[in-house]
C-alpha angles and dihedrals in degrees: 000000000000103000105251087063092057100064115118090029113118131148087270105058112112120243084243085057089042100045101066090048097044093054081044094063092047100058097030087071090054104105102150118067128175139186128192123176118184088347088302112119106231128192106250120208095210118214110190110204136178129205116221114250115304144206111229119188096225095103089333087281117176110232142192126193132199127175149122115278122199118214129196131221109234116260090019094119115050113227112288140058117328132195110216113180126184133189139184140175140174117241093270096044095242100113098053115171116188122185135189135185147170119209130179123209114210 
């Protein structure tokens, strides 16, 4: 983690005080976004959002998650399957996240 994004972090400092500087760090490198719907590029409007911490009933773990959501006006997608690709980098291209669904509209 770059320096000025470990200040504050001690060995003291809780994994509830870590956490939401750690996921911090993760999406603050994403600089690339891309969103493909049925192979045509579209413009997202990107809305990052994080939950608040969570119990996950995989050993009882305390989670938090952060990332970009993509919301969909309704109407936007006619009845049928759908192809809706995503992709996302870091500036470096080392942190690549590639995402693919299908999605049917009924």
């Amino acid at each position: 983690m770059p320096e000025e994004k470990r200040k504050g972090i001690n060995p003291d400092t809780s994994l509830r005080e870590y956490m939401p500087m750690k996921v911090d760090f993760e999406m603050d490198i994403i600089e690339d976004m891309n969103l493909f719907i049925d192979g045509e590029l579209m413009s997202p409007e990107c809305s990052r959002v994080r939950t608040d911490f969570f119990e996950v009933d995989y050993g009882k773990n305390t989670v938090l998650a952060e990332g970009y959501w993509l919301f969909l006006k309704p109407n936007t997608l006619e009845k049928g399957l759908h192809d809706v690709r995503t992709f996302s980098s870091c500036k470096t291209g080392k942190v690549q996240i590639p995402q693919e669904y299908h999605v049917t509209i009924t």
